[in-house]
C-alpha positions in Angstrom: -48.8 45.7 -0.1 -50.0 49.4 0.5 -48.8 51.9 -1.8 -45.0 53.8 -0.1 -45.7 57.7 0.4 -43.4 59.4 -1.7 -41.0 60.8 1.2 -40.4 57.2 2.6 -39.7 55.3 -1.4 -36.1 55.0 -1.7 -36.8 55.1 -5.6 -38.0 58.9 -5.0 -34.7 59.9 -3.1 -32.6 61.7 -4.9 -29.9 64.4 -4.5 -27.6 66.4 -6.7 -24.0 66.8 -6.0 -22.4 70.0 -6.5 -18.7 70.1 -5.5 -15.6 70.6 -7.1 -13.9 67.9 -9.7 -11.3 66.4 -8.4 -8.1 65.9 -11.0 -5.4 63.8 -11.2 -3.1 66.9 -10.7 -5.0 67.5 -7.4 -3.7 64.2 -5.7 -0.6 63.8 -3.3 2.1 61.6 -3.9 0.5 58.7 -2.0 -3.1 57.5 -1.1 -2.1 57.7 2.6 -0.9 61.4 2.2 -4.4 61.9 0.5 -6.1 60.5 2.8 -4.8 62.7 5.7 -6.2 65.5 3.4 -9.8 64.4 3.0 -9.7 63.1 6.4 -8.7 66.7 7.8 -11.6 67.6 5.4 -13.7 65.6 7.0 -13.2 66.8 10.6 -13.1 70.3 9.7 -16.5 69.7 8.1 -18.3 68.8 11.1 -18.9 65.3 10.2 -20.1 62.6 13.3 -17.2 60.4 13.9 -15.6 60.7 10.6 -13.1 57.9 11.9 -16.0 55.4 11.4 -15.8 53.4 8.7 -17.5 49.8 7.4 -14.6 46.7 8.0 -16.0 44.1 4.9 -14.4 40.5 5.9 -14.9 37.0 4.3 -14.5 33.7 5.2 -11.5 31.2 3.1 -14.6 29.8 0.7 -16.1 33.8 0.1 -19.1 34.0 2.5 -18.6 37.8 3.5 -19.7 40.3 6.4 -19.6 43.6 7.0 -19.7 46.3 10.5 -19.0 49.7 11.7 -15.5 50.1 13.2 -13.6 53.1 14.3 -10.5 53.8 12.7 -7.8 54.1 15.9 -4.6 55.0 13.7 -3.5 56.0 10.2 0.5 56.4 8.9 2.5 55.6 5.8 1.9 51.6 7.0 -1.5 51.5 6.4 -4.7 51.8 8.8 -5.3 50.2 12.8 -8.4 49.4 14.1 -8.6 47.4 17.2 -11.0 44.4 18.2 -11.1 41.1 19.9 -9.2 38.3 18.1 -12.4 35.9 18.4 -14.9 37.9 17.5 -16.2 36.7 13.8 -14.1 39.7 12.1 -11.2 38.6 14.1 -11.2 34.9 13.2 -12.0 35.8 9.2 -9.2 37.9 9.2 -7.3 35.2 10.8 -8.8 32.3 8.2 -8.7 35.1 5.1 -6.7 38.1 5.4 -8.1 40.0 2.4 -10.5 42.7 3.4 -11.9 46.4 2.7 -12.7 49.3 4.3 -15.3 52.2 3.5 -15.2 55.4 4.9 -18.7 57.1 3.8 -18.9 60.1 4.1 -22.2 61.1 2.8 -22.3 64.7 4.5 -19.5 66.0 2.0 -20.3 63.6 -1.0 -17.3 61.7 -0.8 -16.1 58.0 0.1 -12.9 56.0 0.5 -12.5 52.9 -0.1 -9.5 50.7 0.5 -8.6 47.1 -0.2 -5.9 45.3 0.9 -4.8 43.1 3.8 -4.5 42.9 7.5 -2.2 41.4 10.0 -1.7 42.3 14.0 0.0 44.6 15.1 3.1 43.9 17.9 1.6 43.4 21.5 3.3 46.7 23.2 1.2 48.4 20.2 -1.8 46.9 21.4 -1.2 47.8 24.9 -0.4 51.3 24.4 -3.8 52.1 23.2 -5.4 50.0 25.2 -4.7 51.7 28.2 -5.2 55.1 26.8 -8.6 53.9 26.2 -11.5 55.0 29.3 -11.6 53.1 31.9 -15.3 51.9 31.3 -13.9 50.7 27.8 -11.4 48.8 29.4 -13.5 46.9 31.5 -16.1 46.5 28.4 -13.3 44.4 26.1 -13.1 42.0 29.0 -16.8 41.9 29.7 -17.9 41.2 26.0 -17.2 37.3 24.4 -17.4 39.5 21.0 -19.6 38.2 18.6 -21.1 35.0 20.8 -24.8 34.1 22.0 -25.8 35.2 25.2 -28.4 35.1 27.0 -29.6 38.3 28.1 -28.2 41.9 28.4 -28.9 41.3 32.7 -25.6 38.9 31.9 -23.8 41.3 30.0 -24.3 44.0 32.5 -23.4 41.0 35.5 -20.0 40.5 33.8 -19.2 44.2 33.9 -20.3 45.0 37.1 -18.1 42.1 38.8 -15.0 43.1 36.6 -15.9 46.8 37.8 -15.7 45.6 41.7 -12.4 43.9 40.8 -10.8 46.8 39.0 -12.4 50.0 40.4 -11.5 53.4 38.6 -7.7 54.4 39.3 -6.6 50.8 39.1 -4.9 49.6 35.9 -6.7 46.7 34.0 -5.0 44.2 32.2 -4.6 43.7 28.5 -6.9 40.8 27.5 -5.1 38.3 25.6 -7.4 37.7 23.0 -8.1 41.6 22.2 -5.5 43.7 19.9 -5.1 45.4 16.7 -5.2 45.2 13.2 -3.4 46.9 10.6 -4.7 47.0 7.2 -1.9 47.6 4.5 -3.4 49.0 1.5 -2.9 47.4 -2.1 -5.7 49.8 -3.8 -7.1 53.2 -2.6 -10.3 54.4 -3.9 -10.8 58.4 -3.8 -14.6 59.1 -4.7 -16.1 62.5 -5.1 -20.0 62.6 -6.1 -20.8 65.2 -8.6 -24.4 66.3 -10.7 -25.9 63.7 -12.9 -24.1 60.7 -11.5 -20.8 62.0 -13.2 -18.9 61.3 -10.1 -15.1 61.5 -9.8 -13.1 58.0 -9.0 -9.5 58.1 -8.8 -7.9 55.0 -7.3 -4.0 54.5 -6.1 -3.2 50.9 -7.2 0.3 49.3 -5.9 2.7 48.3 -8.3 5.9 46.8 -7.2 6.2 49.2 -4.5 5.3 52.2 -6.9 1.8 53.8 -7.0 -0.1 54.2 -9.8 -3.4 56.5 -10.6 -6.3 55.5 -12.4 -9.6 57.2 -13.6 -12.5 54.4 -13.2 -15.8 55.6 -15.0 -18.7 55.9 -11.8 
């Protein structure tokens, strides 16, 4: 195998951290109240879709996956992200309702990651958002059998364009029945902060009978 030029070996990237420590004095009350915080953080820094963040699902005997999602809604309940039912995260979720969610953002060395488990939410939910959502990305959650084979993008495109003739811009487009949201109620909230020397800060909210508790974890 040729020899890796130093800019492109993973094993050569490095970078120092240098922002403040974060205490456990410095926390709100609850993880969802310091979530808002970093997340305002996070927006106010400029970050590319700061909402994204990686949905980590597994199947009832452990096999697990992982993808991108955008993050739709966040309140004292927990965190909604919306998706078809059938697509593979949908129908792990439905098998196994244990999953995780990672927000990274890399750009202000920090990272949140939560654990816990998700269940739909109520139908008028679902089809508040959904029709506050463009036009073109109405017509998209009908065109796309999330998460199956097909053949070529020329179908894809086929499916759209036929729904786009049937409901043309200005006309309201049903809620598909097998689309909706989730909302992921937290048991464990993870607040990471890098620092210099791989000393990082890890604070994470665990659930205790309704009460939360703060640990320090060592990074």
């Amino acid at each position: 195998m040729c020899p890796v030029p130093n800019d492109l070996d993973p094993a050569a990237m490095r970078e120092q951290y240098r922002t403040t420590v974060l205490a456990e004095t410095d926390l709100a009350p609850t993880p969802m109240d310091q979530f808002a915080r970093w997340f305002k953080d996070a927006v106010s820094g400029g970050l590319h879709e700061p909402n994204a963040m990686v949905v980590s699902t597994a199947t009832p005997d452990g096999r697990p996956s992982s993808r991108t999602v955008l993050l739709k809604k966040y309140d004292d309940g927990g965190f909604v992200f919306f998706t078809n039912y059938a697509s593979r995260k949908g129908r792990e979720l439905t098998a196994n309702p244990h999953l995780s969610l990672l927000f990274p953002w890399h750009q202000i060395a920090r990272q949140v990651i939560v654990t816990g488990t998700a269940a739909r939410i109520p139908r008028e939910e679902t089809a508040a958002y959904f029709h506050s959502r463009p036009h073109g990305s109405q017509l998209g959650a009908w065109a796309s059998a999330q998460s199956t084979v097909i053949g070529s993008r020329t179908e894809l495109t086929s499916r759209y364009e036929e729904l786009e003739a049937r409901y043309p811009a200005g006309t309201e487009v049903p809620v598909p029945e097998g689309w909706g949201g989730f909302r992921v109620v937290p048991e464990a909230v993870e607040f990471w902060q890098g620092h210099e020397n791989r000393l990082h800060d890890r604070l994470r909210y665990v659930n205790e009978g309704g009460r939360w508790r703060v640990e320090r974890l060592c990074p």
